[in-house]
PLY file of the C-alpha trace (Angstrom):
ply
format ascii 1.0
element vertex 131
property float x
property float y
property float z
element edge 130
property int vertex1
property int vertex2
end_header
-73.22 -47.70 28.44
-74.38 -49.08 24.92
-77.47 -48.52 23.70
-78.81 -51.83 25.22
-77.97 -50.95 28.67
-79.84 -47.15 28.45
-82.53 -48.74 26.86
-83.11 -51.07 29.60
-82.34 -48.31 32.15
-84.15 -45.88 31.07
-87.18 -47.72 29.76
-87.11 -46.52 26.03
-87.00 -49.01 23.53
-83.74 -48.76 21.32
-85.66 -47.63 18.48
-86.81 -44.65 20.21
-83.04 -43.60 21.47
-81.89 -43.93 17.73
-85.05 -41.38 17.12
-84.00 -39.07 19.43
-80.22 -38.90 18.33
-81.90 -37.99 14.67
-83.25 -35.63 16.15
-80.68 -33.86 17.76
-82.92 -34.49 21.31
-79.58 -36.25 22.56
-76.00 -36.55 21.26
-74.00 -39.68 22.82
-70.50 -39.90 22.23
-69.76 -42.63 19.20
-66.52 -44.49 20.15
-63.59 -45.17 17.12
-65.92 -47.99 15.73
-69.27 -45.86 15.73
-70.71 -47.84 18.45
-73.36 -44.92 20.96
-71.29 -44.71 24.19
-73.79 -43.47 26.48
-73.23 -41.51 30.11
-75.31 -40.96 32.69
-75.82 -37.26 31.73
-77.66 -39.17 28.41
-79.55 -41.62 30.77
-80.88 -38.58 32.97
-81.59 -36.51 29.43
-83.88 -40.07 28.06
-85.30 -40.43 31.71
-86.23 -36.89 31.59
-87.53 -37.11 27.83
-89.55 -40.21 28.33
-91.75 -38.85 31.47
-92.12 -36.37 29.57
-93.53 -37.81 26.66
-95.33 -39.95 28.86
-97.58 -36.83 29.87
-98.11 -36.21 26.38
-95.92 -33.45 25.71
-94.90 -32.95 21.91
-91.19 -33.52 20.55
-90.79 -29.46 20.09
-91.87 -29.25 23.38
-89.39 -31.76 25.00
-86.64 -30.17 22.95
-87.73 -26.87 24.40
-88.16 -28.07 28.01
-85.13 -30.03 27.65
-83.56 -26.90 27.14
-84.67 -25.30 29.62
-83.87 -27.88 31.84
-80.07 -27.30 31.01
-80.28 -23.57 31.00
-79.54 -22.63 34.72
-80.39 -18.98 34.33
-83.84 -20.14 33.10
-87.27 -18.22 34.36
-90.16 -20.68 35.66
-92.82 -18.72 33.50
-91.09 -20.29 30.75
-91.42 -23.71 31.56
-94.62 -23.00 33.25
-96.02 -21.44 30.02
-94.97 -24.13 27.78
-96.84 -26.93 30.72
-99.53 -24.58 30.35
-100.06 -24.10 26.66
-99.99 -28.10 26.76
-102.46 -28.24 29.53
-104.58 -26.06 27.45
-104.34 -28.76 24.82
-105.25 -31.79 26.75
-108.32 -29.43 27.88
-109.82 -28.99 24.30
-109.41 -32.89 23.62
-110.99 -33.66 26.40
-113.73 -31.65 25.51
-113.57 -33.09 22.14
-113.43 -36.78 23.36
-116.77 -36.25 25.91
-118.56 -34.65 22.51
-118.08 -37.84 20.42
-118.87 -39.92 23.52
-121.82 -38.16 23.84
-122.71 -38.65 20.11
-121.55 -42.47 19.95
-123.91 -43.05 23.69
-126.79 -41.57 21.64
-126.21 -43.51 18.53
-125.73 -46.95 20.24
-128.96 -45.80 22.34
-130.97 -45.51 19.62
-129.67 -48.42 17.81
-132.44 -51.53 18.49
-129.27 -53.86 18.01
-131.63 -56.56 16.88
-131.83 -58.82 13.56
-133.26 -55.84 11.62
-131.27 -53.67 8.79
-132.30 -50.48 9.92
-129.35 -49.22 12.49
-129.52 -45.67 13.44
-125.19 -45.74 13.87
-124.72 -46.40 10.09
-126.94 -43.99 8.95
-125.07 -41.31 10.90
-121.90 -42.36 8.80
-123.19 -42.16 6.12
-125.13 -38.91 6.67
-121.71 -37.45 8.07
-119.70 -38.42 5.33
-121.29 -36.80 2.67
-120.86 -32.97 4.02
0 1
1 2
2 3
3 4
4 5
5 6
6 7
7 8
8 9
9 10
10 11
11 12
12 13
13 14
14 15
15 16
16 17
17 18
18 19
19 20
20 21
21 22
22 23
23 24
24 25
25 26
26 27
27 28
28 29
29 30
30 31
31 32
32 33
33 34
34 35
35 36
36 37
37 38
38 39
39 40
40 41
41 42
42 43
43 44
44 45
45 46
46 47
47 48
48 49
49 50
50 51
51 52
52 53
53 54
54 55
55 56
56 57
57 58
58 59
59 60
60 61
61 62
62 63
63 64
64 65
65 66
66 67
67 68
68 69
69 70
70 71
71 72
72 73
73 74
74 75
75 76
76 77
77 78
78 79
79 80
80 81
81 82
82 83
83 84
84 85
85 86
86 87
87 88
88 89
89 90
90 91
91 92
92 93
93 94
94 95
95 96
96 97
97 98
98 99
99 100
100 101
101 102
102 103
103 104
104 105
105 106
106 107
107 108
108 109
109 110
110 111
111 112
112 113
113 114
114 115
115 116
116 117
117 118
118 119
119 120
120 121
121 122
122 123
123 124
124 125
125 126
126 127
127 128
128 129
129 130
């Protein structure tokens, strides 16, 4: 397959393929004029990369699950520790993202939102930005 066709197959844009060769993620074959000649070992390997980036795991982590994936002798706890550590992540952003909600619902709240300069959002800012 060329890079067009495991683009399309996979659902990766081409750009992202390219990416992940630099990377040393995947490693098609290059036929006598350089062209990627991809199999469907390398369509499985991007299939498996991309749902996996889809659920927001990092590139070290993909290479490491990827990995994984290949070693046969493998233990679960490592994969599960890895889908852990990453759940653990998500977790504290979470928590991070319902703190600034909280702080934006309170601002915008407070804010008359009317033809008057005084907005209580903007002085927030600007109170925040000067620590």
């Amino acid at each position: 397959m060329n890079i067009g066709e495991v683009s399309k197959r996979s659902g990766l844009p081409a750009k992202t393929i390219r990416y992940y060769e630099d990377i040393g993620l995947i490693r098609p074959h290059r036929s006598e004029n350089g062209y990627r000649a991809f199999g469907e070992n390398d369509l499985h390997k991007l299939a498996f990369l991309g749902r996996a980036r889809a659920l927001g795991f990092s590139i070290e982590d993909c290479r490491n699950l990827l990995t994984l994936y290949e070693d046969h002798t493998r233990a679960s706890a490592d994969v599960k520790d890895i889908a852990r550590h990453h759940l653990d992540r998500i977790d504290q952003k979470l928590t991070e993202l319902q703190e600034m909600r909280a702080t934006l619902a309170g601002l915008v709240s407070a804010c008359a939102g009317d033809n008057r300069p005084d907005c209580p959002i903007l002085a927030d800012l600007a109170a925040e930005s000067c620590h």
